[in-house]
C-alpha positions in Angstrom: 16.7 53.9 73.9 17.6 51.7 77.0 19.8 53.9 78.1 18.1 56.8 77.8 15.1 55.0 79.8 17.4 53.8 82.5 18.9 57.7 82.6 15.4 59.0 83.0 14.3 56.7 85.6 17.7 57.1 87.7 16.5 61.1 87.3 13.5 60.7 88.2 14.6 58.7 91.7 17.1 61.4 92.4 14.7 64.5 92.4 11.7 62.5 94.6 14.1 61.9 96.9 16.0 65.4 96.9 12.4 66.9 96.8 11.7 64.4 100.0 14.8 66.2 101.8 14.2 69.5 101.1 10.3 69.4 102.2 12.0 68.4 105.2 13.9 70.9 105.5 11.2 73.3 105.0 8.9 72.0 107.2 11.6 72.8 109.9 12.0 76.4 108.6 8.6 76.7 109.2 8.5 75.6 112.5 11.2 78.5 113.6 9.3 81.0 111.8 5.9 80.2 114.1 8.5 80.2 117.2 9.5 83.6 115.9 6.3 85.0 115.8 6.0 84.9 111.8 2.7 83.1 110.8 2.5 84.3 107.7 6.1 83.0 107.2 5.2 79.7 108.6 1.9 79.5 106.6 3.4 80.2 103.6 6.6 77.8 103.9 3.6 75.1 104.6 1.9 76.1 101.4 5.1 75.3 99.4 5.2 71.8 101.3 2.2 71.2 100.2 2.8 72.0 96.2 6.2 70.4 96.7 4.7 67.2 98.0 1.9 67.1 95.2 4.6 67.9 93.0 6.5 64.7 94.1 3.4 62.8 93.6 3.3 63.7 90.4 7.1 62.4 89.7 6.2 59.7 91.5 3.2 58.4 88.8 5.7 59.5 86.3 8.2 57.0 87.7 5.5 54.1 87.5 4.3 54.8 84.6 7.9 54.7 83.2 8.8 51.3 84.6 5.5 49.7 83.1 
């Protein structure tokens, strides 16, 4: 059981922090659409940072709720 909470939480890390990168990541695709021309493009790309970062949030209580 140790293990597998250990496993979980080291999990858990790994995807808020790969989710961290990869909003990055969009958020600079979505400045290149707007320099393009491509609003909807760049609105869109923002919307998924949003969802991503409330996602993260959520992994985020999961993670503290885990540890206590």
């Amino acid at each position: 059981m140790q293990n597998d909470l250990k496993e979980l939480e080291a999990l858990l890390n790994y995807l808020i922090n790969h989710n961290e990168d990869h909003a990055q990541e969009i958020v600079e695709l979505a400045v290149k659409a707007k320099e393009m021309g491509k609003e909807e493009v760049n609105s869109n790309l923002a919307k998924g940072v949003e969802y991503l970062k409330s996602s993260n949030e959520m992994l985020k209580k999961a993670l503290q709720l885990l540890r206590d």
